[in-house]
C-alpha positions in Angstrom: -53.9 20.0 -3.7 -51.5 19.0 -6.3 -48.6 16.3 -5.0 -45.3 17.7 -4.6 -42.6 16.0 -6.4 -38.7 16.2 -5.6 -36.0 16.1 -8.0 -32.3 16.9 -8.6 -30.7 19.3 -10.8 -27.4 20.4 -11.6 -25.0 23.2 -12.5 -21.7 23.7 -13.7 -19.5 25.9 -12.5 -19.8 27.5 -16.2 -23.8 27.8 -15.7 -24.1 28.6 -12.2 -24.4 32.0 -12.4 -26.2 32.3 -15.3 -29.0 30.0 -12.8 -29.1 32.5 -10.1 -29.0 35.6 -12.3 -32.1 34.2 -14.5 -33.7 32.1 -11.6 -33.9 29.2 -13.6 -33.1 25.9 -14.1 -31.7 24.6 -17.7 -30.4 21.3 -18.8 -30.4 19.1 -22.0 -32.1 16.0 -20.4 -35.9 15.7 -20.9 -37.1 15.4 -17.0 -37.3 18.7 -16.0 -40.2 19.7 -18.9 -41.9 17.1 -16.1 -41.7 19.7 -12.8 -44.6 20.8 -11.9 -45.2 24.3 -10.4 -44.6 23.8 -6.9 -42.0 20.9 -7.3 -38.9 21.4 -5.0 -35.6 20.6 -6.1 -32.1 20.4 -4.8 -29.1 21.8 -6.7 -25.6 20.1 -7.3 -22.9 22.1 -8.5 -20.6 19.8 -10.2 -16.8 21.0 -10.0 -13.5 20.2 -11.4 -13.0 17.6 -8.2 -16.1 17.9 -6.4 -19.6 18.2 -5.9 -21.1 21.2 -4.1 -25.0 20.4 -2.8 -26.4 23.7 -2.4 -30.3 24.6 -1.1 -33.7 23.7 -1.5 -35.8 25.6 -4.5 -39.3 25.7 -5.5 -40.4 25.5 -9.2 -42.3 28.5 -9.7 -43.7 27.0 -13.1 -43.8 24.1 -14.6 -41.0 22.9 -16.7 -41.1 23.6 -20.7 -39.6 23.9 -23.7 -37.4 27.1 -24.9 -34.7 26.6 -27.7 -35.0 30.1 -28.5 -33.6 31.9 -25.3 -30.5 31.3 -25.4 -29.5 32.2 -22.4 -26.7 29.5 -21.4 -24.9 29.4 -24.6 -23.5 26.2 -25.7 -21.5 24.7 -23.1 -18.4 23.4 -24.6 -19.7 24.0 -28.2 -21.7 21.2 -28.3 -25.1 21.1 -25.9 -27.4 23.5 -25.6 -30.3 23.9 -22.3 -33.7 23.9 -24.1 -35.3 22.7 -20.7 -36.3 25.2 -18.0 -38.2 25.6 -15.0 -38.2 29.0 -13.1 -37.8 28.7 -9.4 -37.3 30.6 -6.5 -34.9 30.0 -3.2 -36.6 28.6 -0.4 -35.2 29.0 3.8 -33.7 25.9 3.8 -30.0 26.9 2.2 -26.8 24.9 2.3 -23.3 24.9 0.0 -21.8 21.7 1.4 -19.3 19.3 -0.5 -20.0 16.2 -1.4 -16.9 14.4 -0.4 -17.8 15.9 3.6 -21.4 13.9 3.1 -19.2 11.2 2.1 -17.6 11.2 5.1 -20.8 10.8 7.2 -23.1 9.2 5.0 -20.9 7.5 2.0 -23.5 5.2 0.8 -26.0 8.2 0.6 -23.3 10.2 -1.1 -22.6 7.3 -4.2 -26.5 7.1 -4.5 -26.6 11.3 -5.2 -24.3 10.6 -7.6 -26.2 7.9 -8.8 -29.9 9.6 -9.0 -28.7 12.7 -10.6 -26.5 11.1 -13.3 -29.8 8.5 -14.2 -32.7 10.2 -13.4 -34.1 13.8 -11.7 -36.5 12.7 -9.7 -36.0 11.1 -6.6 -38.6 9.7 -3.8 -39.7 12.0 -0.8 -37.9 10.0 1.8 -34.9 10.3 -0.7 -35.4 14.3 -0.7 -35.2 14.3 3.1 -32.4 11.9 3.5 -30.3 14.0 1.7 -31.6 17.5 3.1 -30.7 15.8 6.8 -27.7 15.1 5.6 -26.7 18.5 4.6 -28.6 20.4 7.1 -26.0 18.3 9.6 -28.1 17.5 12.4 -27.2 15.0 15.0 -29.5 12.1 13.8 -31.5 11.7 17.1 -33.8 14.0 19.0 -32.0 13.8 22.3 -32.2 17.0 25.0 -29.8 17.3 28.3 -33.3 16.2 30.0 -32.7 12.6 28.6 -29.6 12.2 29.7 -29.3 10.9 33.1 -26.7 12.8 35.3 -24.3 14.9 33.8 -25.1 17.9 35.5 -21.9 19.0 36.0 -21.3 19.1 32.1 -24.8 20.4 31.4 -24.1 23.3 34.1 -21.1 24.3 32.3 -22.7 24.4 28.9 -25.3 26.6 30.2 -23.2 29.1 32.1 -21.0 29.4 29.0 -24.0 30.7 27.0 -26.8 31.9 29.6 -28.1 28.7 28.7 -32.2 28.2 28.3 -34.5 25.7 26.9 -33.9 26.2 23.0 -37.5 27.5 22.7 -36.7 30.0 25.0 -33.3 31.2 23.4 -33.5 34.5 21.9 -30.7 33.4 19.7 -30.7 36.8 17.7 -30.5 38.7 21.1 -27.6 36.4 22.5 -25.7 37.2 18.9 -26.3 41.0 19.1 -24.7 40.9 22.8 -21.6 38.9 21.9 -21.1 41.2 18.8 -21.3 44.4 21.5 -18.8 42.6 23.8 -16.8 41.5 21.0 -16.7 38.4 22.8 -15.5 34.8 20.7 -18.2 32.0 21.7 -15.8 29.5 20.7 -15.3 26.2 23.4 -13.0 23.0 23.3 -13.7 20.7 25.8 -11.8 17.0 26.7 -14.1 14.8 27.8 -12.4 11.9 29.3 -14.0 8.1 30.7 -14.3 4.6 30.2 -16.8 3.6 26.9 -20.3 3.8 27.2 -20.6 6.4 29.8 -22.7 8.8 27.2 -19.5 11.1 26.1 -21.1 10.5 22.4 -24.8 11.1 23.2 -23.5 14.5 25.1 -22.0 16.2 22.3 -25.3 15.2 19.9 -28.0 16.3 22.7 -25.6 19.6 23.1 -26.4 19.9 19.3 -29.9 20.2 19.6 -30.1 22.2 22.6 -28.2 25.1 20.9 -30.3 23.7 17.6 -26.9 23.7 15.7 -25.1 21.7 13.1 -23.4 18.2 13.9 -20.1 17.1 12.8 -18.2 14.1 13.3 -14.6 13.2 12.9 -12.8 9.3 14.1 -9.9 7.9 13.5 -11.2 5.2 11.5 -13.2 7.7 8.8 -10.0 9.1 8.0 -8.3 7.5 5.2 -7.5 8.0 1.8 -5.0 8.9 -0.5 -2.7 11.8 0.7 -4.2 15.0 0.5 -7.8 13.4 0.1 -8.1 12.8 4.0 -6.5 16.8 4.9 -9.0 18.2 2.2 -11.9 16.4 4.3 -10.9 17.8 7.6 -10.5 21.2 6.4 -13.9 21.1 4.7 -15.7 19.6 7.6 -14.0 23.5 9.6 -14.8 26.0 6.7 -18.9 24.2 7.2 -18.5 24.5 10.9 -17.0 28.0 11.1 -20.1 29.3 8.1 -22.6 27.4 11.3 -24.5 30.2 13.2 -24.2 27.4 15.9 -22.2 24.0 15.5 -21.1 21.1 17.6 -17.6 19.2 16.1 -17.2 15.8 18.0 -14.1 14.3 17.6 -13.4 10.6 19.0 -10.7 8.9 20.1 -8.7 11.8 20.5 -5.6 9.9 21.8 -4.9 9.5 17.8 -4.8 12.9 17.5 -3.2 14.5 20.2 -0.4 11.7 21.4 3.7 13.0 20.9 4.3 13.1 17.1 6.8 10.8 17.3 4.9 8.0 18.7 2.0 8.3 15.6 2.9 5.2 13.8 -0.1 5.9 11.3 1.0 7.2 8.4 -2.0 8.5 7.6 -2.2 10.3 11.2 1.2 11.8 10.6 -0.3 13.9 7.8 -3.7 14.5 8.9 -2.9 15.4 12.7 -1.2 19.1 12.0 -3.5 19.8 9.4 -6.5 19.3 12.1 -4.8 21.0 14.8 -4.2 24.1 12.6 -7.8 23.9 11.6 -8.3 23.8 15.5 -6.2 27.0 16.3 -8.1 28.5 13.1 -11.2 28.1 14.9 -9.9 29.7 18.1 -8.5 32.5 16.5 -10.9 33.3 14.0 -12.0 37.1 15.5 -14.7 38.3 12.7 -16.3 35.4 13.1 -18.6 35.4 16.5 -20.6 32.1 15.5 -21.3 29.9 18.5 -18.8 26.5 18.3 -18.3 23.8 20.5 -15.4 20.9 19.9 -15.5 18.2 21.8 -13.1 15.5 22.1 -13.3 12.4 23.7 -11.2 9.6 24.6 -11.0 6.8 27.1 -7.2 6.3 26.6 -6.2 9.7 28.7 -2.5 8.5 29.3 -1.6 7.8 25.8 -1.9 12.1 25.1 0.9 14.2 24.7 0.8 16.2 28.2 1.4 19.7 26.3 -1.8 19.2 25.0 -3.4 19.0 28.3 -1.9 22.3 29.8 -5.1 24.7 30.8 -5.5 27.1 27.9 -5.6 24.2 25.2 -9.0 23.4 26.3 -11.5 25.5 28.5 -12.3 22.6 29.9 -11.2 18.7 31.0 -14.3 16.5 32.4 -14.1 13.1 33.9 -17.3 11.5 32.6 -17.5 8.2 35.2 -19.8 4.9 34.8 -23.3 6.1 36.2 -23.7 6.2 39.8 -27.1 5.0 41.5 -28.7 8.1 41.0 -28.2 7.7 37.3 -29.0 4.1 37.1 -32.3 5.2 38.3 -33.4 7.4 36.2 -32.4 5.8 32.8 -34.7 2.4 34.0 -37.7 4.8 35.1 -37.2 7.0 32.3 -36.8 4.0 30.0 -39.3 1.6 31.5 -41.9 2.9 33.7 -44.5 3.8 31.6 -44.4 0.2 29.6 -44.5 -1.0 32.8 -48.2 -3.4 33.9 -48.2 -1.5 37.0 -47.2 1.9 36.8 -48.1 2.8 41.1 -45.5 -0.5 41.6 -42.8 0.2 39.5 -40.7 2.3 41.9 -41.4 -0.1 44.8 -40.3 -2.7 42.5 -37.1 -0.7 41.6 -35.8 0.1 45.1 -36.5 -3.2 46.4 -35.6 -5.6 43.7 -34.1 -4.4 40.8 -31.6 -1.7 42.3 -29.9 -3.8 45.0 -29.4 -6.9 42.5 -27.4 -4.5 40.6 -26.1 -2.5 43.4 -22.5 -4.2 43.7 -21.7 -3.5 40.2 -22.7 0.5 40.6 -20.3 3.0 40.5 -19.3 4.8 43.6 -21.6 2.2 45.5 -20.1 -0.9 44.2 -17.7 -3.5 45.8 -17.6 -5.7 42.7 -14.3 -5.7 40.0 -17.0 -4.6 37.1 -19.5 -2.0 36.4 -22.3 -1.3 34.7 -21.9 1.5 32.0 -24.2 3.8 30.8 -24.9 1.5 27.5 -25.0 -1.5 29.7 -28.5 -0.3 31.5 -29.8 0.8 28.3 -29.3 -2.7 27.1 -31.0 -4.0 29.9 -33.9 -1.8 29.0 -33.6 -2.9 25.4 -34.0 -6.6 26.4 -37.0 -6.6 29.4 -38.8 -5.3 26.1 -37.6 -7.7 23.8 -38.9 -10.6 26.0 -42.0 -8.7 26.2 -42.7 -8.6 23.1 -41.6 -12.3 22.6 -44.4 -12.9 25.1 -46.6 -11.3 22.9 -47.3 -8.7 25.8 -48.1 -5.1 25.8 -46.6 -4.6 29.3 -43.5 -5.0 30.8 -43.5 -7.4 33.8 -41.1 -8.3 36.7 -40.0 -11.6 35.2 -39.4 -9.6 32.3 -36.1 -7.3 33.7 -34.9 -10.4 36.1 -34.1 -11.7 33.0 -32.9 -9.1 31.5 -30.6 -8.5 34.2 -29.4 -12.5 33.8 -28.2 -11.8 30.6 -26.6 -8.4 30.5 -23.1 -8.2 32.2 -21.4 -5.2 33.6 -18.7 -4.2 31.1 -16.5 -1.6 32.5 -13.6 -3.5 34.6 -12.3 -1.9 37.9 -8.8 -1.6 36.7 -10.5 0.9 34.3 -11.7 3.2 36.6 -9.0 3.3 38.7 -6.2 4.5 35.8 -9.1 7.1 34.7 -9.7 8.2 38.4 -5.4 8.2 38.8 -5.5 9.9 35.3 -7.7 12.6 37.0 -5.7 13.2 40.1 -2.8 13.5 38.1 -4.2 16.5 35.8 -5.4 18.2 38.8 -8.0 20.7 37.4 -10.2 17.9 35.4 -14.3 18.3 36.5 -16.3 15.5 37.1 -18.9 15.6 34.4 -21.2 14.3 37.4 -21.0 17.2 39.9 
């Protein structure tokens, strides 16, 4: 079998149709006569301000020669296309702007640039890097199942939507229904805690249960010039609301939803309205019947504007607390029981030694001033394998997580959990993501 090679091509707005209507690719520059039937390319679109990154395609012949079809003209009077390759659309289809890849991935996005401006071809791993990208997935494999605790979140989710495992999902089914009931599957949820309880790896598993796209927008990725930063946030919606499914995680939401007049980011200023009309666009948006969660997060809760907190703004508000002993104990097994020397020992050794050393710092079982956060244990885990692998062991031993659990502190203070717990009382109808 012959070895597929990758490679970037590129339209202009003036040649784009005359691509799709044809099905071929054209361009002035002596790489594509090199595709090879069975090469698979991705297109850029280049614009007046932009970029646009659009699907996968598959040469259907190898590249060659033609000065004689004229089929593109002369773009701008001066350069012909005597290069072609005939191709054809494959599943994987996209039409995402560069400048929102730029905003996840920027160093990926000035290397696109790069490879299609001084070459076509690019490396395999380069081909996938920059599919992933536009496909928008989370960037991890993680389910609800490995994520310890939760439940009370992961309950929600799955009464919202009839929930199964995603290879269970008749998605087409589930769309058919909603179109019958007319009903709008769209969700905002506040999720509200001290750092490091797992409000970030929520929102990615939630992405791959529903096996939907991934966004992302913090306070410190938007920047710019004005009008660069509003043009970002709105494309990142017009991608999510053209998702079949989508997940939009927003952090630190206390920059985007505190009183106007205490925004003292100028930047802020201008970007906040534009995202919270992009938010009621979403909510309103009545033809559209695509499945969309948004998700904020924040673990500043008193610094939001109280309007924005009145039920109806969100369907939901959960308190997501440091992990109780119940969670504690499942992220060490699930992380470290089967690296473990003795597997039969491991939970003995868990309930007898490991769990009450760190018992006092444990939430809801705790006496201490600190806790252990979610992060915290999977440091801990991180470590007892570290120092195994110093040892120039397969196995994780005892001595191993004793000191582990020497050097890794609980970092949540108790002055923290008792203004989110206050926090909580004072909303009255927050959940806790727990129960």
């Amino acid at each position: 079998m012959t070895e597929r090679n990758y490679f970037i091509t590129i339209a202009t707005s003036y040649t784009l149709e005359k691509v799709f209507e044809h099905k071929i690719f054209a361009d002035n520059r002596d790489y594509l006569r090199e595709v090879k039937k069975g090469d698979q390319a991705i297109l850029i679109v280049k614009e007046d301000k932009d970029y646009r990154i659009m699907g996968i395609y598959e040469a259907e012949s190898d590249g060659y020669y033609d000065d004689k079809n004229d089929i593109f003209g002369h773009y701008n009077n001066k350069v012909n296309f005597p290069y072609r390759v005939k191709f054809r659309e494959t599943d994987k289809k996209f039409d995402v702007y560069l400048s929102l890849i730029s905003s996840r991935y920027p160093h990926l996005a000035s290397e696109i640039k790069i490879k299609y401006s001084e070459r076509g071809f690019i490396t395999g791993q380069e081909f996938e890097e920059i599919v992933n990208a536009c496909l928008f997935k989370p960037g991890t494999k993680i389910k609800f199942d490995d994520i310890a605790g939760l439940d009370g979140l992961k309950n929600y989710i799955k009464r919202k939507i009839s929930f199964q495992k995603t290879s269970q999902m008749d998605w087409n089914k589930w769309k058919e229904l909603v179109e019958k009931l007319d009903h709008n599957p769209k969700y905002g949820i506040l999720l509200f805690g001290p750092p490091g309880t797992g409000k970030t790896m929520f929102s990615r598993a939630l992405a791959n249960e529903i096996d939907g796209k991934y966004f992302e927008i913090k306070a410190h990725d938007i920047s710019g010039f004005p009008g660069e930063a509003e043009k970002r946030v709105e494309n990142i919606f017009n991608e999510l609301l053209s998702s079949e499914r989508g997940v939009l995680f927003i952090d630190e939401a206390e920059w985007i939803l505190r009183k106007r007049e205490e925004q003292t980011s100028s930047v802020m200023q201008r970007v906040t309205p534009t995202l919270l009309s992009q938010w009621s666009r979403i909510f309103e948006y009545e033809v559209n019947k695509n499945l969309i969660f948004i998700i904020m997060t924040t673990n500043q809760p008193e610094m939001i504007d109280p309007a924005f907190l009145r039920p109806g703004r969100f369907d939901a508000v959960f308190y997501v607390p440091p992990p109780d002993i119940g969670q504690v104990k499942q992220i060490l097994e699930n992380s470290l029981k089967k690296y473990y020397d003795n597997k039969n020992n491991f939970d003995y050794l868990l309930n007898t030694n490991i769990l009450p050393s760190l018992l006092k710092n444990i939430y809801e079982s705790g006496t201490a001033n600190e806790y252990y956060c979610g992060a915290d244990i999977y440091q801990l885990c991180k470590v007892s394998k570290e120092i195994a692998i110093n040892g120039n062991r397969e196995k994780i031993i005892e001595d191993d997580i004793k000191k582990a659990l020497d050097e890794i502190r609980p970092s949540i203070n108790k002055e923290i959990i008792d203004k989110m717990e206050d926090f909580k009382k004072k909303l009255g109808f927050a959940k806790n993501a727990n129960k």
